[in-house]
N, C-alpha and C positions, 0 to 999 in steps of 0.2 A: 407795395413796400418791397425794396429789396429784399428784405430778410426772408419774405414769405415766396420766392423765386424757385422753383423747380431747379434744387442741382446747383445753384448760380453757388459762390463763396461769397461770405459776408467776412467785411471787416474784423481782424484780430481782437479791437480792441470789445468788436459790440459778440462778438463768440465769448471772451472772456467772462463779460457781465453776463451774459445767458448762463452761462456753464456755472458760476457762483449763484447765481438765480436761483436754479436747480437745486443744489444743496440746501440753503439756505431757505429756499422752500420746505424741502422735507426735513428740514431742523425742527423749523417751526410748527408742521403739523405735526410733528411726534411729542412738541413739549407741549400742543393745545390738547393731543390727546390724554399725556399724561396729567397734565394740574385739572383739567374740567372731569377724568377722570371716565373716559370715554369707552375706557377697556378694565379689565383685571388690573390694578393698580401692582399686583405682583409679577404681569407678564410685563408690564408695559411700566417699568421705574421713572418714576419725575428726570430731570437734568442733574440735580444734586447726588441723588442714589450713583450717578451714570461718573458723574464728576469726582467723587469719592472712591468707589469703584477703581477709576482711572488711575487714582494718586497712589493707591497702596498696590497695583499690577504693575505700574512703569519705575517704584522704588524698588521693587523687588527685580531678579533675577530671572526666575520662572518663565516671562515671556521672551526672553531674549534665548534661552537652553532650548526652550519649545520651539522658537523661529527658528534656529539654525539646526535641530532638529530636521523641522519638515522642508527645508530647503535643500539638503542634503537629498532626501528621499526624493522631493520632488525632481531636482536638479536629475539626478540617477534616472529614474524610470524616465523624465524628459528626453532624454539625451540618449538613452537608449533606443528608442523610439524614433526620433529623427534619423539616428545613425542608420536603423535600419531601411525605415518610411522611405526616405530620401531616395537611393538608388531605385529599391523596387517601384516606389509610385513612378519615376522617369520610365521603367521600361513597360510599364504596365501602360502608360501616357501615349509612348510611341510607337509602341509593339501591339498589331490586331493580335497576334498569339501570346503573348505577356498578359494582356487583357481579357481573353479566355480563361488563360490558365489561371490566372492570381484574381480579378476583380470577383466573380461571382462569391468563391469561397469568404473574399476579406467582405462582403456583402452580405454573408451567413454569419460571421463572425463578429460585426460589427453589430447585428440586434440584441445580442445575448446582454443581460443584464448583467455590468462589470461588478455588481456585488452578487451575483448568485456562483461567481464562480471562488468568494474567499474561502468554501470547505476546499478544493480544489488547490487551489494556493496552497493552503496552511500543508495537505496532505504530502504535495510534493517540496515545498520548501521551509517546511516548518514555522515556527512563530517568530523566526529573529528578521532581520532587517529586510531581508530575501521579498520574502510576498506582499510588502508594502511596496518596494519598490516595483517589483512585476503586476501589482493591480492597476498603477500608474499610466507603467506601460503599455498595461494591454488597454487602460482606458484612453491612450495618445494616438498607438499604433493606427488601428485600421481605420481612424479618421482620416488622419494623415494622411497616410498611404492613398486615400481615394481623393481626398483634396490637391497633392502633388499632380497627379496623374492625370485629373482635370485641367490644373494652370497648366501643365503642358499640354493638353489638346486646343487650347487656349492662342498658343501661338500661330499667325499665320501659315497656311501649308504656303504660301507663295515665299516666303524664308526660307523654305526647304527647298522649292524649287530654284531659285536662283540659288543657292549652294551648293548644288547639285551643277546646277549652269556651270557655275566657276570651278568644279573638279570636286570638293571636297565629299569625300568617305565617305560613309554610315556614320562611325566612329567621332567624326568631326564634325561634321553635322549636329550629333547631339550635344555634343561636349563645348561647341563651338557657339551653336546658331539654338537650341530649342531650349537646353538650360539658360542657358543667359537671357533668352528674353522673357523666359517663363518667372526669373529667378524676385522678381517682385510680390508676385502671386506669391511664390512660396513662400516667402520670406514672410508675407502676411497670414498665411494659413500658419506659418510655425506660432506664431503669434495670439491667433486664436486657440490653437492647439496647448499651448502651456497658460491660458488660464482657463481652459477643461482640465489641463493638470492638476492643477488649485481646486477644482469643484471635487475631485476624487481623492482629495486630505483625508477629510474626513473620514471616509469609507476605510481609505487605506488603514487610518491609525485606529480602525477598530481591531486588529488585527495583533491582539498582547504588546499592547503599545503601553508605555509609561513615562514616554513625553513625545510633545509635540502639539502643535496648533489645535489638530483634529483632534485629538487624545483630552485636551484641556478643556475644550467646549463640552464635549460630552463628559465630562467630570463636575462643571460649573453645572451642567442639566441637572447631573443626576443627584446633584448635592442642592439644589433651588438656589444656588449664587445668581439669578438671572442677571443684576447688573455687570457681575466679572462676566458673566457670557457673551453680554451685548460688547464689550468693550473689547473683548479678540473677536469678534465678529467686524469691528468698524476697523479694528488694526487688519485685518485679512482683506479689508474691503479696501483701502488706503495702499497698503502694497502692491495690491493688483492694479487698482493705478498707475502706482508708480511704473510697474515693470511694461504697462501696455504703453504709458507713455516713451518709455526709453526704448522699443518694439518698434513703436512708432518715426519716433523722429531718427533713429536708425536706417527705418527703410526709406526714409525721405532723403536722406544725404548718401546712401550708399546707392541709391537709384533715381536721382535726379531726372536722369532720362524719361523714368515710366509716364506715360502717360496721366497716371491714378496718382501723380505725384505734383501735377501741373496745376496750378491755378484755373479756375476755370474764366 
């Protein structure tokens, strides 16, 4: 069968049905678990409990405050993070001494549990908007940073040498020939990189938070609302979708060229 082809592309239309397959499988084994009653009937709510739930969070206000909330924050610590990543992972990519000097330590840096550093946070930036955003951060940065530096070791050295053939600089060279062809990779690493942003809500909005995605889930815990819980849980899951989708078909049209963008 084609579909079962090593790497081959299948059909739009038969990806489609797979992809809704998927859901609609695990629709179905979470309502079998719930009515046959398979788990804690209080962790695990029937469809109704979920469905009700749903009607009084999406009339109210509260999840929309809380979204753009942690959109803000995330959007901040994302963008911070790339701003920086971006240049350094290139020189670190291209540079044997960039690479000494910067990889080992962002390799020390990147084990550290990004929640054992929120007494840290709070000490130097207090409880306000500040250490959410830099938990973010610090949890984007030295991914990043090592993923950039990769897709650029990534591009052929034979690019380099024929630009070198034809005159062009150091300078030009990378600006010209190692960014631009790396700039797919990256563009997808940024991609995976801001929904690890999203996995670190949470954490962040432990942090004397009083709204927000992260903030709300752990309010619906600590109060047993489990159904409001599950329901910004499927909305957190649904967004992230969304955004990897528009991530996606982005790097598809602004890089037609790449290879990883070709039909196979």
């Amino acid at each position: 069968m084609k579909i079962l082809e090593l790497r081959k592309s299948i059909p739009a239309r038969t990806m489609q049905i797979l992809t809704v397959s998927g859901f609609v499988g695990a629709a179905l084994t979470y309502a079998l678990v719930s009515y046959l009653e398979l788990a804690n009937m209080h962790f695990v709510p029937n469809p109704e409990a979920l469905l009700k739930a749903a009607i009084g969070i999406f009339s109210g206000e509260d999840l929309w405050q809380d979204f753009w909330k942690s959109f803000i924050r995330i959007t901040a610590g994302f963008l911070l993070a790339a701003l920086i990543a971006l240049p350094l992972g290139t020189i670190v990519g291209s540079f044997r001494a960039g690479e000494a000097l910067l990889q080992p330590l962002t390799e020390f840096a990147r084990y550290i549990p990004v929640p054992a550093l929120i007494p840290l946070l709070m000490v130097f930036f207090g409880i306000d908007e500040e250490p959410k955003i830099m938990l973010i951060f610090i949890g984007v940065f030295f991914q990043l940073l090592l993923m950039v530096a990769d897709e650029i070791r990534r591009v052929p050295y034979e690019l380099l040498q024929i630009s070198y053939t034809l005159g062009a600089r150091k300078r030009e060279t990378i600006a010209r020939v190692l960014v631009p062809a790396a700039l797919p990779g990256i563009f997808d690493a940024l991609r995976l990189c801001n929904g690890w942003a999203w996995t670190y809500l949470v954490v962040a909005e432990l942090i004397a938070a009083n709204e927000g995605l992260g903030y709300r889930i752990l309010r619906f815990y600590r109060y047993k609302q489990i159904p409001e819980m599950y329901i910004y849980l499927i909305f957190l899951g649904v967004l992230g979708l969304i955004l990897d989708y528009l991530f996606r078909k982005f790097n598809e049209r602004a890089f037609r060229w790449s290879a990883a963008n070709k039909p196979s």
